[in-house]
C-alpha positions in Angstrom: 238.4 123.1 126.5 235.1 124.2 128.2 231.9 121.8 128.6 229.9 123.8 125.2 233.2 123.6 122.9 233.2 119.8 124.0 229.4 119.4 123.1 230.2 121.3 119.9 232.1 118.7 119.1 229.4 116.7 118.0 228.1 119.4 115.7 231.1 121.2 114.3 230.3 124.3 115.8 229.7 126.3 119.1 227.3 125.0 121.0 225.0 126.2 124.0 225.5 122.4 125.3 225.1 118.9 125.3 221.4 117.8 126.7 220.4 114.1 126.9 216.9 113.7 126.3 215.2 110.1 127.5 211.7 109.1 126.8 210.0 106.5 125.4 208.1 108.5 123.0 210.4 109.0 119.9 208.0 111.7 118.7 208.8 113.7 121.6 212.1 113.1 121.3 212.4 114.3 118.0 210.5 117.8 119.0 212.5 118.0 121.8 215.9 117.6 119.9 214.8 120.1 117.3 213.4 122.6 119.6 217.2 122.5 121.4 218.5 122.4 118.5 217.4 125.6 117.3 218.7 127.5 120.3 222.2 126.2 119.7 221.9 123.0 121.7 224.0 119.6 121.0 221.2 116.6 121.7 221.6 113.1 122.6 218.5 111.0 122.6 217.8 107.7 124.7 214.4 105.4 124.8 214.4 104.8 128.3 216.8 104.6 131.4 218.9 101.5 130.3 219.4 103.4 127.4 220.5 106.2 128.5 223.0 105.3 130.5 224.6 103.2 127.8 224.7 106.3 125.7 226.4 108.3 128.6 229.4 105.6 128.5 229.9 104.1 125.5 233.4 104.8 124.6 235.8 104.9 127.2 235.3 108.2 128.6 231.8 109.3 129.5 230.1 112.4 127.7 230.0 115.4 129.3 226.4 116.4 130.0 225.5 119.5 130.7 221.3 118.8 131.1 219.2 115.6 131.3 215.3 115.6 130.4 213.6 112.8 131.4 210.4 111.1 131.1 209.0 109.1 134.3 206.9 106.2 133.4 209.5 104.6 130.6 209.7 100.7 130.5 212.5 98.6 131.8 214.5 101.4 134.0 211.8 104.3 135.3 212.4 107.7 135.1 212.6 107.6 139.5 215.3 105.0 139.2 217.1 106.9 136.6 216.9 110.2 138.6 218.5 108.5 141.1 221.5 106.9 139.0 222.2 110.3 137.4 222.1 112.1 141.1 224.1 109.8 142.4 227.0 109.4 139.6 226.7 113.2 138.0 225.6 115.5 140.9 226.1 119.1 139.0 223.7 118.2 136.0 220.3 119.3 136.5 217.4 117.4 135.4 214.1 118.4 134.3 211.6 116.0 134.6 208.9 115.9 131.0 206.2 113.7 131.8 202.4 113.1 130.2 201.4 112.7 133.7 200.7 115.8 135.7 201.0 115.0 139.3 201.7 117.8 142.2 202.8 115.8 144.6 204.9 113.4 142.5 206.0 117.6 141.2 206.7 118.6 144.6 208.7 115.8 145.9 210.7 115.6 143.0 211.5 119.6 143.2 212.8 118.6 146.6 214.8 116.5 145.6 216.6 118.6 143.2 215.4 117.9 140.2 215.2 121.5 138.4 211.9 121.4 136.6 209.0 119.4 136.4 207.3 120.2 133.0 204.0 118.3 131.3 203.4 117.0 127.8 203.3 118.6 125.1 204.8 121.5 126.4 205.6 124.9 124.1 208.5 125.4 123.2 209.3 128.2 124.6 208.5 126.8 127.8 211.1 123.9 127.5 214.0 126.9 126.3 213.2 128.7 129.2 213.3 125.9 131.8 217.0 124.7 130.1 218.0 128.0 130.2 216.9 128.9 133.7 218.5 124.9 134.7 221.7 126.0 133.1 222.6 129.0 134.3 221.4 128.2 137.9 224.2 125.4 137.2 226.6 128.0 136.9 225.9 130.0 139.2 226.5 126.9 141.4 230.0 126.6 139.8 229.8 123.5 138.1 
């Protein structure tokens, strides 16, 4: 069973992918899920990094991710620490950074450091379907 007829497991049909989306913000959750959703996406949402990571492995197998958007400045975990976790325990999903905060060097470094895109609130929606798209095909192009 591929990675997209896992994730379409949570809908009941075919699905483009499973993308976690963590921020603070449940409003921009919420546009955020429905935007993916609209292009075939399966979403998982999470308030902040604790969060997240509890959604990932609750059960006893964790979920099989296939992109992570994350905010940066999120109480109790922050999106740097989470960045870290999730490069350090899932190394073939890309992240794309979604923060309020516009910052070119804080963009720069992260770029560096793999993350795959580093986009600023609100951003159009097309913008967001793009950068998933671009993140997920450059992820198969890498073979994961």
């Amino acid at each position: 069973m591929s990675e997209s007829q896992t994730a379409g497991m949570f809908s009941g049909r075919e699905s483009e992918g499973l993308v976690l989306v963590v921020d603070d913000e449940s409003d921009v959750r919420k546009v955020v899920r429905m935007t993916l959703e609209k292009s075939g996406y399966d979403v998982v949402e999470a308030e902040d990094g604790e969060k997240a990571i509890e959604e990932i492995k609750k059960g006893e197998n964790s979920i099989l991710l296939n992109l992570i958007i994350t905010d940066i400045r999120m109480p109790n975990m922050n999106g740097i620490d989470v960045i870290n976790y999730y490069k350090k325990e899932w190394p073939s999903v890309p992240i794309i950074v979604l923060t309020g905060f516009p910052d070119v060097e804080m963009s720069t470094t992260m770029l560096q450091h793999g993350v795959s895109d580093y986009l600023v609130k609100p951003v159009e929606s097309e913008k967001l379907r793009a950068s998933v798209a671009k993140a997920l095909e450059q992820r198969e192009v890498r073979g994961f």
